[in-house]
C-alpha positions as CSV (number, residue, x, y, z in Angstrom):
1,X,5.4,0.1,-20.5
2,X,8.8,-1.4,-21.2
3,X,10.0,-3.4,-18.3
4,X,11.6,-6.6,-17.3
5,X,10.4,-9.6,-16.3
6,X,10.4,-10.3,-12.6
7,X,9.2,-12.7,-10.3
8,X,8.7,-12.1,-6.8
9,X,10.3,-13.9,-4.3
10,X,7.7,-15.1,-1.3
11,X,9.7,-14.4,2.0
12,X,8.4,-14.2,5.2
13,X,9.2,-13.4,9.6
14,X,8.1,-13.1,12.3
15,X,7.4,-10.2,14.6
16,X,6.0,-9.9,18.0
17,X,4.5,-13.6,17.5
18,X,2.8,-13.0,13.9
19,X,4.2,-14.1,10.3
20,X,4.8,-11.2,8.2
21,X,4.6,-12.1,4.3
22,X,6.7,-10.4,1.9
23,X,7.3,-10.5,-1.9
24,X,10.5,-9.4,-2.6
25,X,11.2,-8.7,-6.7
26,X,15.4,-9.1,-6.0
27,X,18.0,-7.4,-7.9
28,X,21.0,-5.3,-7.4
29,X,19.2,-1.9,-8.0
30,X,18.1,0.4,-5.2
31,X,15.7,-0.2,-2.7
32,X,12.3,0.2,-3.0
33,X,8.9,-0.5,-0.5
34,X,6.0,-0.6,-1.8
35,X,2.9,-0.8,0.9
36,X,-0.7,-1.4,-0.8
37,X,-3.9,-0.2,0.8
38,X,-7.0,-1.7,2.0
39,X,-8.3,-4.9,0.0
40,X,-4.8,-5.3,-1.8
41,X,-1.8,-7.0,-0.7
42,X,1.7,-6.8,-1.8
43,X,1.2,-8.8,-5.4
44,X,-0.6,-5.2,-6.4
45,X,2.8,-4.2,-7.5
46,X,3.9,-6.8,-9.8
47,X,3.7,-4.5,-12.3
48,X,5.1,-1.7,-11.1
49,X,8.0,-3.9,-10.4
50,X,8.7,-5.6,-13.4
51,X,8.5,-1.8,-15.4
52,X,11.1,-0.5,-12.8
53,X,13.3,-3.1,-12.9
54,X,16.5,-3.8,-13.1
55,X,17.0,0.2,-12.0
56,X,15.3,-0.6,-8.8
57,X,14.1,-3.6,-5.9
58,X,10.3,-3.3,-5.4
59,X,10.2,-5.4,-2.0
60,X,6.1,-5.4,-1.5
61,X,5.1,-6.7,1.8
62,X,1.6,-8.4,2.6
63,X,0.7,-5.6,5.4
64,X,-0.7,-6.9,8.7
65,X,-3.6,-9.1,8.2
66,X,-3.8,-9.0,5.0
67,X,-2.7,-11.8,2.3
68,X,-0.4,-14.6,3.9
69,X,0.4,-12.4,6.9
70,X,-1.2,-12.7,10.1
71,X,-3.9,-11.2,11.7
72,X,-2.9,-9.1,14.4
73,X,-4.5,-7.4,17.8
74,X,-4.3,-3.9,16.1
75,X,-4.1,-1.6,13.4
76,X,-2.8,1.6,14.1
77,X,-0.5,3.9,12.7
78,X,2.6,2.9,14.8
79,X,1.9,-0.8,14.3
80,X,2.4,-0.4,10.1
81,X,5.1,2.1,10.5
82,X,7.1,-0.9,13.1
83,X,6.1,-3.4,10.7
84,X,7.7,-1.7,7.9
85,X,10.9,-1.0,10.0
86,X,11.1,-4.4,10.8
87,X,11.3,-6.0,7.3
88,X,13.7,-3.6,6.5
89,X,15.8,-4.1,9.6
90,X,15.2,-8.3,8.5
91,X,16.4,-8.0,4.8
92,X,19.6,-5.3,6.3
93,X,18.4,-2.5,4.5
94,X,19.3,1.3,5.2
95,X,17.4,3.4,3.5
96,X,14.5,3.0,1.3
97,X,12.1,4.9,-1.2
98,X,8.6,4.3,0.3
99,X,5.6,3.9,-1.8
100,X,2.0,3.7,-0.9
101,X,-1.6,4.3,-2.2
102,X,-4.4,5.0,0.1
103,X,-3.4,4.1,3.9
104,X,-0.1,2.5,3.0
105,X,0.8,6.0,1.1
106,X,-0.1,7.6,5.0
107,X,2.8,5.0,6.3
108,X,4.9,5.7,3.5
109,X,5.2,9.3,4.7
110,X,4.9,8.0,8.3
111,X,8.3,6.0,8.3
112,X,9.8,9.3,7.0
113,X,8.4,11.1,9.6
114,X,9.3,8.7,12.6
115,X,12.7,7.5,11.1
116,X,13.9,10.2,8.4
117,X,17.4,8.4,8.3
118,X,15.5,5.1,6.4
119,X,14.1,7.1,3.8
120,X,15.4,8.5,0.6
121,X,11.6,9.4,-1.1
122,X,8.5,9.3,-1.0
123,X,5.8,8.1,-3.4
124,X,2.3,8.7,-1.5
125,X,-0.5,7.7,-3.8
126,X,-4.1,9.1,-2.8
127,X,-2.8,8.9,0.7
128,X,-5.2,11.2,2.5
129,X,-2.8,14.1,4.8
130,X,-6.4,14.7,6.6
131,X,-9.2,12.5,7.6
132,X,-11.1,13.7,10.3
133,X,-14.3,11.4,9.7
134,X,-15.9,10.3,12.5
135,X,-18.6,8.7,11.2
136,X,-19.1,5.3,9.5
137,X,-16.5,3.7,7.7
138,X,-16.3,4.2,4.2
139,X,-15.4,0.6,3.6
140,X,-18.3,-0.5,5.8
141,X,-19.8,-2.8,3.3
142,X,-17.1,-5.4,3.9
143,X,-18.8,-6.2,7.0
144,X,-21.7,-8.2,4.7
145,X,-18.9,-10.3,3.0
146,X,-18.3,-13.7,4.9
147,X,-14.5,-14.3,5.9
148,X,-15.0,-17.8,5.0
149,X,-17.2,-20.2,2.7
150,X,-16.8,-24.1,2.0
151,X,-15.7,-23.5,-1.3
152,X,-14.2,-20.7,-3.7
153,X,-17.3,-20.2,-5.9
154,X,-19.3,-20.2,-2.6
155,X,-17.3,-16.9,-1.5
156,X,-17.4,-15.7,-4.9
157,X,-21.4,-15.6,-4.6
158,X,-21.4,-14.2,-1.7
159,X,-19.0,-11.3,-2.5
160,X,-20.8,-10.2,-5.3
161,X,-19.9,-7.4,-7.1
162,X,-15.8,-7.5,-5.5
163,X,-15.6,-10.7,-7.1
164,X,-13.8,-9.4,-9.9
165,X,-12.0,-7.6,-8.0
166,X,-11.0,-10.3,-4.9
167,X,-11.5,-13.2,-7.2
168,X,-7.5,-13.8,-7.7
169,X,-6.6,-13.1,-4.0
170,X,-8.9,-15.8,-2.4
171,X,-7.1,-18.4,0.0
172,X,-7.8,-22.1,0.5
173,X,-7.8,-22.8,4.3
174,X,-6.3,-25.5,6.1
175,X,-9.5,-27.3,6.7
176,X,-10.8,-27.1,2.6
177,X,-12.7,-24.1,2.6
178,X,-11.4,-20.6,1.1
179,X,-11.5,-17.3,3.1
180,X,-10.9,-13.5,1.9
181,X,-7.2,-12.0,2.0
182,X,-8.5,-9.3,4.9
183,X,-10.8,-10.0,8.0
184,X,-13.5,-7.4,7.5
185,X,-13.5,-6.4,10.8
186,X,-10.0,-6.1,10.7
187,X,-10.1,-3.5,7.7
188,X,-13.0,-1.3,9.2
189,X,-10.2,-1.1,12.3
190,X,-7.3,-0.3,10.6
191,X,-9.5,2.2,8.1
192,X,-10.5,3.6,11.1
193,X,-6.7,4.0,12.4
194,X,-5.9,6.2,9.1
195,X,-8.6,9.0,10.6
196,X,-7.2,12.0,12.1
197,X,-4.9,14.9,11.2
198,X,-1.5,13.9,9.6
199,X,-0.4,17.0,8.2
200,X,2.7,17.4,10.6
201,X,4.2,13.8,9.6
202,X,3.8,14.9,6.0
203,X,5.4,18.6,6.2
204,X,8.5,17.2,8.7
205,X,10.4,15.6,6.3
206,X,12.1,17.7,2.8
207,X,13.7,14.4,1.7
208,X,11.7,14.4,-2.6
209,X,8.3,13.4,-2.7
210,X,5.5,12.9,-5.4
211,X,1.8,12.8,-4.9
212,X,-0.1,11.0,-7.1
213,X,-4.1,12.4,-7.9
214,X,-6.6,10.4,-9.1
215,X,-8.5,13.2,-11.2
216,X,-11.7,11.0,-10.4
217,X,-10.5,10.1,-6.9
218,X,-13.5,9.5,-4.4
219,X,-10.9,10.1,-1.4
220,X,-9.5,13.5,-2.2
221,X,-10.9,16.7,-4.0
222,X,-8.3,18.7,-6.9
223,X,-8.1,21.5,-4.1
224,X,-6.7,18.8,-1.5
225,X,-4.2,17.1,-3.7
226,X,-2.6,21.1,-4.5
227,X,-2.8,21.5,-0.7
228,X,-1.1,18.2,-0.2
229,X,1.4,19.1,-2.8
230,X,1.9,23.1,-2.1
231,X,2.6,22.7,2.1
232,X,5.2,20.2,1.7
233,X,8.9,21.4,0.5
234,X,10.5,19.6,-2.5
235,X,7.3,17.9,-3.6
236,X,5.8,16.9,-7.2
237,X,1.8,16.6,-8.7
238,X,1.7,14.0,-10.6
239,X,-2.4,13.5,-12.2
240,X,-3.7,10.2,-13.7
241,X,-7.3,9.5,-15.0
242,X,-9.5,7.4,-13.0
243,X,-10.5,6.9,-9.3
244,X,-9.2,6.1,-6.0
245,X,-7.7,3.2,-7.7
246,X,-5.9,4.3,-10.9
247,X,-2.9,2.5,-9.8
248,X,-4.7,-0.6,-11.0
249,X,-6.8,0.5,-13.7
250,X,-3.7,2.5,-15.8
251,X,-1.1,0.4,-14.6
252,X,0.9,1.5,-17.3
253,X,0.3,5.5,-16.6
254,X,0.6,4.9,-13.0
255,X,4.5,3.2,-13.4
256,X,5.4,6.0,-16.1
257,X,4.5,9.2,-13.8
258,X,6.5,6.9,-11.1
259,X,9.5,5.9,-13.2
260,X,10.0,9.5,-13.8
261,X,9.8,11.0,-10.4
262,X,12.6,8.2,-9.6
263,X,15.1,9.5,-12.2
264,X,15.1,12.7,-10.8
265,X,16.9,11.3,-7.7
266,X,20.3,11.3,-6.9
């Protein structure tokens, strides 16, 4: 994928007493947020940044406990969807396409819903529309991985087979250990958050949209994603090979199907 070189610029604020990290990738094109999902943080979409660029500003915040922002007291729906508002409100920014895979795409189409004046587009990738599982989490395994460990290779051990994975996002500490970039019982709480019925705050809003299928996805079946796509006015399929995660693993596939939705706006 063609692109330009970008580097994104570490910003951060505060809100309600926490820090809120931000990378933001600059430029004079339009406005872009980009929210990652659990176990990512906003350095996900370096890539996707540097093949949109100089057309558009891919400003990719570290969500709410996660990477160099705070832990907070909650996770819910409203708390990402005020967080979001809030960096925009801090870098004076109208209106935005919103981007998101997995439970950032949910607040991507979220912020549309609650405040339709701020957002252009949507780009909701293997965001789930309906999750009504009440049993265990399906990210429940985090809860074996120590938050900390007195060194980096120490956490690496003990993460096992995320280390490849987590490997590049581990984070010295201030006393000379490392910890992981989430709290794990911070994730199971906000995965939790993302369960429920959500099909209203994706079908109020006609503004252009894309969904974006895994055809291997563990999260959502082929009859879902034409569901997802069918019920919603003015939306687009786009399909990439791989799971869950294809964003990552055809980086290049994931920024084409992405590039082109984006041309098709006004």
């Amino acid at each position: 994928m063609n692109g330009t070189s970008v580097t994104g610029i570490r910003g951060e604020f505060r809100i309600d007493g926490r820090r809120l990290s931000y990378l933001d990738f600059g430029g004079s094109g339009r406005p872009l947020l980009a929210l990652h999902g659990h176990l990512y943080e906003g350095r996900t979409w370096v890539r996707l940044a540097e093949a949109l660029a100089p057309q558009w500003r891919v400003i990719a915040p570290d969500q709410r406990g996660h990477g160099d922002s705070d832990r907070a007291a909650s996770y819910t729906r409203e708390d990402y969807v005020a967080d979001a508002i809030a960096l925009l409100d801090h870098l004076g920014i109208e209106q935005v396409v919103t981007l998101g895979h997995s439970g950032g795409g949910i607040t991507a189409f979220q912020i549309a819903a609650r405040h339709p004046e701020r957002v252009s587009a949507i780009v909701n990738v293997e965001g789930p529309v309906r999750d009504l599982d009440d049993g265990p989490s399906a990210l429940s395994f985090v809860l074996s991985m120590p938050y900390t460990a007195p060194d980096r290779q120490a956490l690496l051990d003990a993460i096992g087979p995320l280390a490849p994975m987590l490997g590049d996002k581990l984070r010295p500490t201030a006393d000379g250990g490392w910890r992981l970039p989430f709290h794990p019982q911070d994730t199971i709480a906000s995965e939790q958050g993302t369960h429920g019925d959500h099909w209203a705050d994706w079908t109020s809003t006609g503004c252009p949209a894309l969904f974006v299928l895994a055809r291997d996805s563990q999260v959502i079946t082929p009859e879902e994603g034409r569901q997802i796509v069918t019920r919603r006015a003015n939306t687009r399929l786009a399909e990439l090979d791989g799971d869950h995660f294809a964003h990552t693993t055809d980086p290049d596939g994931f920024a084409a199907v992405v590039k082109d939705f984006l041309n098709t706006l006004a």
